[in-house]
C-alpha positions as CSV (number, residue, x, y, z in Angstrom):
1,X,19.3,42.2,38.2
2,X,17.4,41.8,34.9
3,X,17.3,38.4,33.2
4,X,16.9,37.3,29.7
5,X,14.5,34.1,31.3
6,X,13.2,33.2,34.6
7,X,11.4,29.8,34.6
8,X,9.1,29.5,37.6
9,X,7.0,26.6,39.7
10,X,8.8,23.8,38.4
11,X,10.4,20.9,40.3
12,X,14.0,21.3,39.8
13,X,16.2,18.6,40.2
14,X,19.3,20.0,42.2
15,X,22.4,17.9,42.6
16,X,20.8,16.4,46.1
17,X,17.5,17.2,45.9
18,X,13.9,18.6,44.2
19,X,12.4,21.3,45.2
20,X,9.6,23.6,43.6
21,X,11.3,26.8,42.8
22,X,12.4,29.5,40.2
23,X,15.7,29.3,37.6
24,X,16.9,32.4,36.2
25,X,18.8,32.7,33.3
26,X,21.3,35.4,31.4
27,X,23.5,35.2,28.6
28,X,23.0,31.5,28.3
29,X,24.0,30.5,31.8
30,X,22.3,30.1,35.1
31,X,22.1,33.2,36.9
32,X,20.4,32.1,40.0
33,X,18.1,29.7,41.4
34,X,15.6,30.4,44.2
35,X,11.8,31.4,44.9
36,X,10.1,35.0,43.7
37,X,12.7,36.0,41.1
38,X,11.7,38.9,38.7
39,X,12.6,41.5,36.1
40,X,12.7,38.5,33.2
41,X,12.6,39.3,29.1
42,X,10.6,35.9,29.0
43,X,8.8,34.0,31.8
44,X,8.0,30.3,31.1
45,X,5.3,28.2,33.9
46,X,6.3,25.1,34.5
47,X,3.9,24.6,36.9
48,X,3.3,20.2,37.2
49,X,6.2,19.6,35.2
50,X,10.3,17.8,36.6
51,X,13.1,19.9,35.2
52,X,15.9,17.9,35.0
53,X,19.6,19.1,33.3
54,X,19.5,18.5,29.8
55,X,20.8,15.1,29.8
56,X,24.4,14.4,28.7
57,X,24.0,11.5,25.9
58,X,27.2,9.8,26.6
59,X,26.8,7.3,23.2
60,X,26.0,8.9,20.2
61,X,26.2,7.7,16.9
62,X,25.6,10.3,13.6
63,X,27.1,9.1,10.3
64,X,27.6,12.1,8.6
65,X,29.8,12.5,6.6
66,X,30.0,9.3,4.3
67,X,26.9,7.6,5.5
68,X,24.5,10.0,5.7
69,X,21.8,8.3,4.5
70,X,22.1,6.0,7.5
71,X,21.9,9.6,10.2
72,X,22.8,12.8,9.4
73,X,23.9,16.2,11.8
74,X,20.4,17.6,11.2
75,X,17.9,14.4,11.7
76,X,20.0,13.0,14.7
77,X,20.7,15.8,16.6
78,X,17.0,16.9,15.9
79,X,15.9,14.1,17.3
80,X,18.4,14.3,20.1
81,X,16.5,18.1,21.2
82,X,12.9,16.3,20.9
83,X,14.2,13.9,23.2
84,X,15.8,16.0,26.1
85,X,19.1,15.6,24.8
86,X,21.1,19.4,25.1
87,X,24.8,17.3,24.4
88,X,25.8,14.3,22.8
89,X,29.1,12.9,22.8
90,X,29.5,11.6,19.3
91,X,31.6,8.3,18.3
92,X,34.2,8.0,16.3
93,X,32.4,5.7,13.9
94,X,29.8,4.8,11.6
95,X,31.0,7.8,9.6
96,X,33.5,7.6,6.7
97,X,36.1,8.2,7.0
98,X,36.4,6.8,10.5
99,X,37.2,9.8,12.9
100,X,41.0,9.0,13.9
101,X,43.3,11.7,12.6
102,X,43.4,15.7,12.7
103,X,42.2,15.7,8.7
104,X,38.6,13.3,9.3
105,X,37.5,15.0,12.3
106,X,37.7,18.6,10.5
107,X,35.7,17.0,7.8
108,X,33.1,15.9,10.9
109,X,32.8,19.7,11.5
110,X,32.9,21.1,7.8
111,X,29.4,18.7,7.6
112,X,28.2,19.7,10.9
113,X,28.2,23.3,9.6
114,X,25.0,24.5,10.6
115,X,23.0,21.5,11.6
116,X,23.6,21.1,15.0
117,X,20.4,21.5,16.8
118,X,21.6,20.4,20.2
119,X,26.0,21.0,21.2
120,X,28.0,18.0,20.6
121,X,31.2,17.2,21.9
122,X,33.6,14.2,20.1
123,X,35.5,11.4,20.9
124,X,38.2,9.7,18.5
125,X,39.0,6.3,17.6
126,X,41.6,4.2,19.1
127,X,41.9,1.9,15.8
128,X,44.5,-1.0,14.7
129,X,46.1,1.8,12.3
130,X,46.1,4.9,14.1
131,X,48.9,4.5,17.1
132,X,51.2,7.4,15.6
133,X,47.6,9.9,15.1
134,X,46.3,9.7,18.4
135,X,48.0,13.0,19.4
136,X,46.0,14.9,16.6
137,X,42.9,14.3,17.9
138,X,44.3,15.2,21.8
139,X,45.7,18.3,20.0
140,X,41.7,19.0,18.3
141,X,40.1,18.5,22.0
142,X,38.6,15.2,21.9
143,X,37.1,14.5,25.4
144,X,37.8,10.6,24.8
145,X,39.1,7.8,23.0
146,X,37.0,4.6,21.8
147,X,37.7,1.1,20.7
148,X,36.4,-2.1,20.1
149,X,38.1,-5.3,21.2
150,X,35.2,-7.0,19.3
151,X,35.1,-7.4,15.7
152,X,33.5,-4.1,14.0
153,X,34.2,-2.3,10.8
154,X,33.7,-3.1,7.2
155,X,37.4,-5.2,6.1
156,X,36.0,-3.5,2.4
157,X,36.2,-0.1,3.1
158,X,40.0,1.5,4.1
159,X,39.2,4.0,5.9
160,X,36.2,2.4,8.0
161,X,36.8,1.5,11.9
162,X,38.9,-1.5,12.8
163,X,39.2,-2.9,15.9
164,X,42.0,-3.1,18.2
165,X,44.0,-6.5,19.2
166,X,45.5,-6.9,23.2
167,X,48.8,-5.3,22.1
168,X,47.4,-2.1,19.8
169,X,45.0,-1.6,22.8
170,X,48.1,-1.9,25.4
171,X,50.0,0.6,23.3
172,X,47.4,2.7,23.0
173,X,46.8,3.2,26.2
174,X,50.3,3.7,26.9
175,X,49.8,6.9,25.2
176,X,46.5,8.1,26.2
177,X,47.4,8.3,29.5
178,X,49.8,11.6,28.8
179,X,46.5,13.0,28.0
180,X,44.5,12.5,30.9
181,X,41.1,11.4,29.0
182,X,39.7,8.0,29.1
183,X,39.4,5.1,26.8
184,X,36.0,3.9,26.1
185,X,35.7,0.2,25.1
186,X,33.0,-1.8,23.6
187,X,34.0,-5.5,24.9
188,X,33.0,-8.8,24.2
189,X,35.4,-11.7,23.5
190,X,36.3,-10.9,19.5
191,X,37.0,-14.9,18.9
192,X,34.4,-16.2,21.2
193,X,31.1,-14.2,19.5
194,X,32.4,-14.5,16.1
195,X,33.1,-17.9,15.6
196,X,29.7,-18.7,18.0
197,X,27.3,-16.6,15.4
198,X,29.1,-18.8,12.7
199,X,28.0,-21.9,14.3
200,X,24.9,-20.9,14.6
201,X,24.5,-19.7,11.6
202,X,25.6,-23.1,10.1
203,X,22.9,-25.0,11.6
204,X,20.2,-22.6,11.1
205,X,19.7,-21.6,14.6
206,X,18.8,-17.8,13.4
207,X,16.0,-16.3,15.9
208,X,16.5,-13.3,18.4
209,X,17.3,-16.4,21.6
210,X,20.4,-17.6,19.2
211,X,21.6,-14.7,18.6
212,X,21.4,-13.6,22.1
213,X,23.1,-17.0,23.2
214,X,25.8,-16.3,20.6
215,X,27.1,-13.5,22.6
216,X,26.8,-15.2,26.4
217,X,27.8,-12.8,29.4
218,X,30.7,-14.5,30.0
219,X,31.9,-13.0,26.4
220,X,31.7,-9.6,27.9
221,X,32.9,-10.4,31.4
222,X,35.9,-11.9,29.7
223,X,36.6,-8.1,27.8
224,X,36.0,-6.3,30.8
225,X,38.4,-8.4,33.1
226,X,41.1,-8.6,30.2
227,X,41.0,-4.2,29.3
228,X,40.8,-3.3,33.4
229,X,43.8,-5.1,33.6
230,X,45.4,-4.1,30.6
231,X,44.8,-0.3,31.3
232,X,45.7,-0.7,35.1
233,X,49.4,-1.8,33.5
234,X,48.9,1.2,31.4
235,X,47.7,3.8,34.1
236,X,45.1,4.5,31.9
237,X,41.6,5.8,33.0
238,X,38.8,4.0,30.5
239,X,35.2,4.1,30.8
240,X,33.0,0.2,29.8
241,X,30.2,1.5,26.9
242,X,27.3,-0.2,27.5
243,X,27.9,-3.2,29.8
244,X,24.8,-5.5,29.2
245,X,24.9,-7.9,32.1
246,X,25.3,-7.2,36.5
247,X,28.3,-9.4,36.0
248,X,29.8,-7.3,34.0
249,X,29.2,-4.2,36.1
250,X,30.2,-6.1,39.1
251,X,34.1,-6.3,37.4
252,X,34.0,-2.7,37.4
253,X,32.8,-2.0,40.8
254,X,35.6,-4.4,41.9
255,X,38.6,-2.3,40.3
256,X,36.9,0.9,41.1
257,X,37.3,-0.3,44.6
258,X,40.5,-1.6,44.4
259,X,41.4,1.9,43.4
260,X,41.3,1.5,39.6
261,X,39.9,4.7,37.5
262,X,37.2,3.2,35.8
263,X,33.6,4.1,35.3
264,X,30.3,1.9,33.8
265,X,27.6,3.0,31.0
266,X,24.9,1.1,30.0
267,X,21.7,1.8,27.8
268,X,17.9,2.4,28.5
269,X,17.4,-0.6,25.9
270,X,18.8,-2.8,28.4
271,X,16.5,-1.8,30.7
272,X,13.2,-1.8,29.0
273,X,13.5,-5.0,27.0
274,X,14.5,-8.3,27.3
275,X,14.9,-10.6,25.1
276,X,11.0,-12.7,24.5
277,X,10.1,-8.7,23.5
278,X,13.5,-8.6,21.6
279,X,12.3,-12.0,19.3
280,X,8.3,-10.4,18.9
281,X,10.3,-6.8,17.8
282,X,12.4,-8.6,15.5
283,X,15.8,-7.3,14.0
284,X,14.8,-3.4,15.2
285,X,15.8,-4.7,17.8
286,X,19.4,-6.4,17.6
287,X,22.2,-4.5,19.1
288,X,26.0,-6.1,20.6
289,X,25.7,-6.5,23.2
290,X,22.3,-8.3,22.9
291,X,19.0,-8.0,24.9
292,X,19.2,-10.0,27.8
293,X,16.3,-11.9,29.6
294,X,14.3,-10.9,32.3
295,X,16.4,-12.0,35.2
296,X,19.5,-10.4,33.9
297,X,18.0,-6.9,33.4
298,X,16.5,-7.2,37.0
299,X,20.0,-7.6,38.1
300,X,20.9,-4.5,36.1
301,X,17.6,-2.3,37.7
302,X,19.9,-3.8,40.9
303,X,22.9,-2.1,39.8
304,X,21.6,0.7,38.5
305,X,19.9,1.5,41.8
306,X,23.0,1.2,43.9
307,X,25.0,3.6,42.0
308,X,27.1,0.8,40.2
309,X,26.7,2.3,37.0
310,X,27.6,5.9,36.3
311,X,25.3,7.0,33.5
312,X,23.3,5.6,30.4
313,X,24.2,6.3,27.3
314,X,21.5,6.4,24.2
315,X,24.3,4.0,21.7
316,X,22.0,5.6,19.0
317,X,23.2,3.7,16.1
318,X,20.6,3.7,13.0
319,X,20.4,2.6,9.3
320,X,18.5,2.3,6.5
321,X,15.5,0.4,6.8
322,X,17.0,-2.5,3.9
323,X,19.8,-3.2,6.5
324,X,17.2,-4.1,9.3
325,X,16.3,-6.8,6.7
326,X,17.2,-10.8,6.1
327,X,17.9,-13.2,8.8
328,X,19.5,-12.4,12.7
329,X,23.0,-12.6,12.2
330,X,23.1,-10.9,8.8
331,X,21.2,-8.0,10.2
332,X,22.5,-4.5,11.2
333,X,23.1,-4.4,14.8
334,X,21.9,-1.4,16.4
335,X,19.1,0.4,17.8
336,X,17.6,3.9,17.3
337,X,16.8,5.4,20.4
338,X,17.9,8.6,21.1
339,X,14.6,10.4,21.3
340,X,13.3,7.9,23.7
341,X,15.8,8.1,26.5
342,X,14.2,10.3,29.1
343,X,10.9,10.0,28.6
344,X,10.8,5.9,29.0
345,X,13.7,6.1,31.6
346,X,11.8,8.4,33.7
347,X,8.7,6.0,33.1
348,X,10.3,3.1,34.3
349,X,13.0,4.5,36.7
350,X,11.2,7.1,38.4
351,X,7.2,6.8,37.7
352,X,7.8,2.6,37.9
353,X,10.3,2.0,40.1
354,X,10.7,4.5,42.5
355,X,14.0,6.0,41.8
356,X,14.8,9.2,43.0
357,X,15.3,12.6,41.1
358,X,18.7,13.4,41.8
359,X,19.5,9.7,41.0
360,X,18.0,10.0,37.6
361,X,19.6,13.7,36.9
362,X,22.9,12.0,37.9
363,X,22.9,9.2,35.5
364,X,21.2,11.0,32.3
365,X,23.5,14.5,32.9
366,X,25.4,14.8,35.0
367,X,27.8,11.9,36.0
368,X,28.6,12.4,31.9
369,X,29.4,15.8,32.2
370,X,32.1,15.2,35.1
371,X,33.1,11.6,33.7
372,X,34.1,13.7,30.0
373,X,35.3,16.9,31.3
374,X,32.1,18.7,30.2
375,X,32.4,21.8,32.9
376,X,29.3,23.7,31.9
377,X,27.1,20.9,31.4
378,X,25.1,18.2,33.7
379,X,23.5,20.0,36.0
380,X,21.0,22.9,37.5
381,X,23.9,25.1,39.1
382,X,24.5,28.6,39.0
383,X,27.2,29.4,36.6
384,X,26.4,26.2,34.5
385,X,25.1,26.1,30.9
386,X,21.0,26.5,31.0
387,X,20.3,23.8,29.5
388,X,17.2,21.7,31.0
389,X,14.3,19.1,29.9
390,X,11.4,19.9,30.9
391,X,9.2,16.7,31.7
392,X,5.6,16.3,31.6
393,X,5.1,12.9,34.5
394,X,2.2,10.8,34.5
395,X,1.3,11.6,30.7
396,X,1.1,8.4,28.6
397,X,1.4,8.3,25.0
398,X,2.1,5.5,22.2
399,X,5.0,6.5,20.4
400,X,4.4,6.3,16.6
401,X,6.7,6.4,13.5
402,X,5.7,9.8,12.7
403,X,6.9,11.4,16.2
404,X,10.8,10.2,15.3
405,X,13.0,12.6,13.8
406,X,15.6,10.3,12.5
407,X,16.1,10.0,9.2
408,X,14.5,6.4,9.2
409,X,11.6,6.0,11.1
410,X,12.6,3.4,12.6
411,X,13.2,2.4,16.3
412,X,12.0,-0.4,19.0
413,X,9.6,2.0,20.9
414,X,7.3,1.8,18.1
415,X,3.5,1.3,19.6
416,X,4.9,1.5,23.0
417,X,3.2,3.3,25.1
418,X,5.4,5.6,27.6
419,X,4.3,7.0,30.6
420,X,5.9,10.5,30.7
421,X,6.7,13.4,27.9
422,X,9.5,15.6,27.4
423,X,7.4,19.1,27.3
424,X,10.3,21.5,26.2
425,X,13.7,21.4,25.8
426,X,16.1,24.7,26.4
427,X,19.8,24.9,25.5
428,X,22.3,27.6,26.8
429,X,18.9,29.4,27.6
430,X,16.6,29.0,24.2
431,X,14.1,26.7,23.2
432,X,15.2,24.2,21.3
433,X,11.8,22.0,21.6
434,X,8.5,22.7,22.5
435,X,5.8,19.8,22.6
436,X,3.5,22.0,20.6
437,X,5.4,23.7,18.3
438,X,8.4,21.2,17.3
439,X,11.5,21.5,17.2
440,X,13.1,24.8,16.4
441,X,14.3,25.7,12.7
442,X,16.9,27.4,13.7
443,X,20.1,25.0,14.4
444,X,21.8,27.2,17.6
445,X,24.1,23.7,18.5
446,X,28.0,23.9,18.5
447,X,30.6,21.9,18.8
448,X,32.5,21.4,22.1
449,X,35.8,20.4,22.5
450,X,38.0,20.0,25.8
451,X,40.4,23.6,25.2
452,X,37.3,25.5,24.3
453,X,35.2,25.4,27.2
């Protein structure tokens, strides 16, 4: 057979292993995978270099349209191929509208309209006013549902995202279970954090260790117990976004055992900083929930490492530099870091830590894929999507604000120095991302949606 690409001498990670050996590629998929394959278009050496599936970015958000001055299609999902990103799965908020009805998600892919440099499936909003539109979006293809049972959205704006009280949630998740997607649910205690921040607040207690101890683990604990339970009534599989603290992954393990369908994100910012580097960062560096200290991220390398948390997510969630501004609590909260995800993961995972290859394909790509129905994306498998990150190991760099393709250079990585490089990035079988050429002009992303597949 004659291929369109045959990449050769690179470590691919398989689903249980990494071996040195050849890919080939046609039409966009994998055509086979073994040593001495021939008869390519294009050959590519990846001699000294891990090539791991594209990774799935479970946690995206791009604010286009409405806010696209905070991230648009083009910046974030640029950044998204310069990081090793081939999918995201994009949130129903910060956009405007909010994406939780047939009409705002066409609008989503009106803007998108040539701009997608990397594919980009979609979740919708489960929001306090959107019980009776919940079947447009199942009708659209959404691969998920997400809510907030802490406070978000801006009371201002109409048609911004609201979150959802114990009864909207119960309700909704009546319904969502006809369509065999899960919720996703950002949890903390609503009451608890709010009210907290406005005591400290009061009394001028406004550095990075207040705000952190304004949203205490027991605050998400509380949300995680209280949703499991609520959706187990419902028979409703949901999905925690990124759980902060081992306590709260532990909840999850527990109902997963006890036969629940649930499954655990969290975010490489929990794992490479805590919260002494949060307060010298400063507000770059504020996200709910918070930065946690040193002993509670080693209890989350813990979890990690046993399998206890299904995949990591990038919660990309940028904005203008002038929001990033004034004291803790009035700050935006959220970080930019989709770029950095595999290269600092696989730094301190793989290079630091010890964690194995498969392990670290499993919970950038492909635990995603099979969590969100993605069938063609995740992993290095015949008949899959070819969609891979090539990584450079042992090849430190300090990340500057020049080398982010966001819209605002702005993230937490700044002056960091990382101790691996995504070398190239392929998607469906072209370059999307070469480390010394850039990232390709030429937009070849698309959207994906759960009847189109």
């Amino acid at each position: 057979m004659s291929y369109d690409l045959i990449i050769k001498n690179g470590t691919v990670i398989l689903e249980s292993e990494a071996v040195i050996t050849d890919i080939a590629v046609k039409n966009g998929k994998i055509a086979a995978i073994g040593n001495e394959l021939t008869h390519a278009k294009e050959e590519i050496d990846a001699s000294g270099l891990v090539i791991s599936p594209g990774m799935v970015d479970s946690h995206a958000h791009i604010s286009e349209p409405g806010r696209t001055h905070w991230e648009g299609y083009q910046t974030g999902t640029r950044s998204a191929a310069k990081g090793g990103i081939t999918t995201i799965i994009e949130m129903p908020l910060n956009q405007l509208p909010a994406t939780v009805d047939r009409e705002s998600i066409e609008l989503k892919f009106d803007a998108a309209s040539g701009k997608l440099s990397v594919d980009a499936a979609q979740y919708g909003g489960l929001v306090s006013y959107n019980l009776d539109k919940l079947h447009e979006l199942n009708d659209v293809g959404v691969v998920g549902f997400k809510c907030f049972v802490a406070t978000c959205g801006d009371r201002d704006i109409d048609n911004d995202f609201r979150d959802v009280n114990d009864f909207q949630f119960l309700r909704g998740a009546e319904i969502i279970s006809e369509y065999g997607s899960p919720i996703l649910i950002h949890c903390e205690n609503a009451i608890i954090c709010d009210e907290l921040g406005k005591e400290a607040e009061a009394e001028g207690r406004l550095t990075a260790h207040d705000y952190v101890a304004s949203r205490p683990v027991y605050t998400e604990v509380e949300a995680i117990r209280r949703v499991l339970y609520l959706a187990k009534v419902a028979n409703c599989p949901i999905h925690i976004c990124h759980i902060s603290s081992p306590e709260g992954v532990e909840e999850v393990t527990k109902a997963r055992n006890e036969g629940q369908r649930v499954t655990a994100e969290s975010c490489p910012h929990y794992f490479a900083l805590t919260t002494d580097e949060f307060a010298k960062i400063g507000n770059t560096a504020k996200c709910s929930p918070p930065i946690r200290d040193g002993e509670n991220q080693k209890g989350m390398w813990e979890k990690l490492f046993n399998g206890e948390i299904d995949c990591l997510g990038s919660d990309h969630s940028p904005c203008p530099p002038e929001m990033k501004a004034g004291h803790i609590f009035k700050s935006w909260g959220g970080i930019a870091g989709m770029q950095n995800c595999i290269d600092l993961m696989f730094d301190e995972a793989v290079q630091k830590r010890g964690m194995s290859l498969p392990l670290f394909a499993k919970i950038m790509a492909t635990n995603a894929a099979r969590i969100f129905g993605l069938k063609h994306k995740g992993s290095i498998v015949v008949g899959k999507d070819a969609d891979f990150v090539f990584i450079k190991p042992n090849s430190s760099y300090e990340l500057k604000a020049e080398d982010l393709e966001y819209r605002h250079k702005i993230s937490p990585y700044i002056g960091r120095k990382i101790g691996a490089q995504v070398a190239r990035t392929i998607l469906r079988g072209q370059t999307i991302y070469d480390i010394e050429t850039g990232v390709s002009e030429t937009p070849i992303g698309k959207f994906i949606l759960k009847h189109n597949q």
